[in-house]
Each structure stands twice: as C-alpha cells, then as structure tokens.
C-alpha positions as CSV (number, residue, x, y, z in Angstrom):
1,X,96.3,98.2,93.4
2,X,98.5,100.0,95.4
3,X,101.7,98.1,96.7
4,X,100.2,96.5,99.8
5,X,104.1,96.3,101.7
6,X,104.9,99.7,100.9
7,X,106.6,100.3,104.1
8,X,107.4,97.1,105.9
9,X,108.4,94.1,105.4
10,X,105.6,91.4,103.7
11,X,104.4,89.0,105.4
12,X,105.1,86.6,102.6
13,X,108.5,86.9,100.8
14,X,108.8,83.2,98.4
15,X,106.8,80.5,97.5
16,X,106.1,78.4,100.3
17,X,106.7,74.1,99.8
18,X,104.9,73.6,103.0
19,X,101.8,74.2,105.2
20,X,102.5,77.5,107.2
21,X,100.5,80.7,108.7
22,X,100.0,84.1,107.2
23,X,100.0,86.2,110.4
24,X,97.5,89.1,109.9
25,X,97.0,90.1,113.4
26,X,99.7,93.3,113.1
27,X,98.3,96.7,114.3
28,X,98.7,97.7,110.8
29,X,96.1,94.7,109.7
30,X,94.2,96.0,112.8
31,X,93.9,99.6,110.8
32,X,93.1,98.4,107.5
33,X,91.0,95.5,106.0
34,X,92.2,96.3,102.5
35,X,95.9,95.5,104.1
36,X,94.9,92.8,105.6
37,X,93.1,90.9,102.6
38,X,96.1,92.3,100.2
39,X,98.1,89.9,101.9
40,X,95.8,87.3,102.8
41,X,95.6,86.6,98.2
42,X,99.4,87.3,98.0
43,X,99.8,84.6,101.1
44,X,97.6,82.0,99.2
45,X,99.6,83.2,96.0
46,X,102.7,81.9,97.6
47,X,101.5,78.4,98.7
48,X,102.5,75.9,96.7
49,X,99.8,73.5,95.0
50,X,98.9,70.7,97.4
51,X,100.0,72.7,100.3
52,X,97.8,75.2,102.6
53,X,98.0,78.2,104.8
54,X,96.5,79.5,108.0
55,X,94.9,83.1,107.8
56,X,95.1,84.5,110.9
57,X,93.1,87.8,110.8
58,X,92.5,90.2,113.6
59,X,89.3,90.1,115.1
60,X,88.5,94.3,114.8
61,X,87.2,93.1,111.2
62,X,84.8,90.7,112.4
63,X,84.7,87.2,111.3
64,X,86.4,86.7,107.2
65,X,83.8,84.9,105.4
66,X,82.0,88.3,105.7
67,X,85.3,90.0,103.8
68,X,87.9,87.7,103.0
69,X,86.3,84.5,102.0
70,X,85.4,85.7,98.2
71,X,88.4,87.4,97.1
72,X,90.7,84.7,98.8
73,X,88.1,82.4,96.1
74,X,88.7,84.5,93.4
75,X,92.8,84.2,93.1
76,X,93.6,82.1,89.6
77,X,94.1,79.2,91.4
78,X,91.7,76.3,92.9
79,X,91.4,76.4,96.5
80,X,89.1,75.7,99.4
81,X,88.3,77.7,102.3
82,X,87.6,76.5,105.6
83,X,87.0,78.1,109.0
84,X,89.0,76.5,111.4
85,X,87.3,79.0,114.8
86,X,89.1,81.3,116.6
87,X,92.9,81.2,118.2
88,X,93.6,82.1,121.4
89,X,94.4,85.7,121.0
90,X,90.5,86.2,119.8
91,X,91.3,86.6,116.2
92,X,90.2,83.8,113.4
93,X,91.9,81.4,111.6
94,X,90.8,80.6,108.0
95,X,92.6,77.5,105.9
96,X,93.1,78.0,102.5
97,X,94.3,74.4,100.8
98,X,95.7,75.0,97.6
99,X,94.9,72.6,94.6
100,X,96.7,71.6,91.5
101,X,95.1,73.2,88.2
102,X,93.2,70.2,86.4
C-alpha cells in the first residue's frame, strides 16, 4: 500500500497510552475513502492494549460499518467495534476498544 501520509502530517504519530480520537473528517478524508480507512487501521495500530479510540469519519462515505468496520476487524490485534451515532458535525463516530492478545 501506498504511504497513506505522503504529504501531510498523520493523524497518528506514537503509540497512544490512553483513550483518544482519530479525526477523519479532513477534506482530504472527504476525497478519499481509501485515506480515510488507511488511517483509521494505523489509528487502531497505535492504541495501546486496553485502551480505545474514536473514529470520527466524514459523512460523504456513508455510515463505516458499510466500509470501515471489516478492515478495522482484520488489524493483528483483538478489538471490538461499536457505533457510538453520529457527532454534531454529521459525521460518525465508531469505537474501536483494543484488547490484550490471549
């Protein structure tokens, strides 16, 4: 795959200790769905295990489980996925807890 930040800055940069949100809502995310679910599995990547992050995905692409949902399931990791509705700016918010490896 193509580097998904190859010119801005990501929206993830280390390994995150604590719960926190992935903002995909950019015009660029707007543009592209592949963009947007590039860094949607590098944002659940960086969360550490017994932690979680907020998706936040721009609402152009319709609602995620119809596009996000399996390859967010499909990282090396266990995780569950949860819709947790829409934010105010009309986009959706999906929760991705991360779990330790058994």
């Amino acid at each position: 795959m193509a580097n998904a930040y190859a010119d801005r800055e990501p929206v993830t940069r280390r390994e995150h200790d604590r719960p926190w949100v992935a903002d995909l809502e950019a015009d660029e995310h707007a543009a592209d769905r592949g963009l947007t679910v590039a860094e949607a599995v590098d944002a659940v990547e960086q969360t550490r295990a017994g932690r979680f992050v907020d998706l936040v995905t721009h609402e152009q692409h319709g609602h995620p489980s119809s596009y996000l949902y399996e390859p967010v399931r499909s990282v090396d990791r266990p995780v569950d996925v949860s819709d947790e509705g829409r934010c105010s700016c009309g986009g959706y918010v999906t929760r991705v807890a991360v779990h330790p490896r058994a």
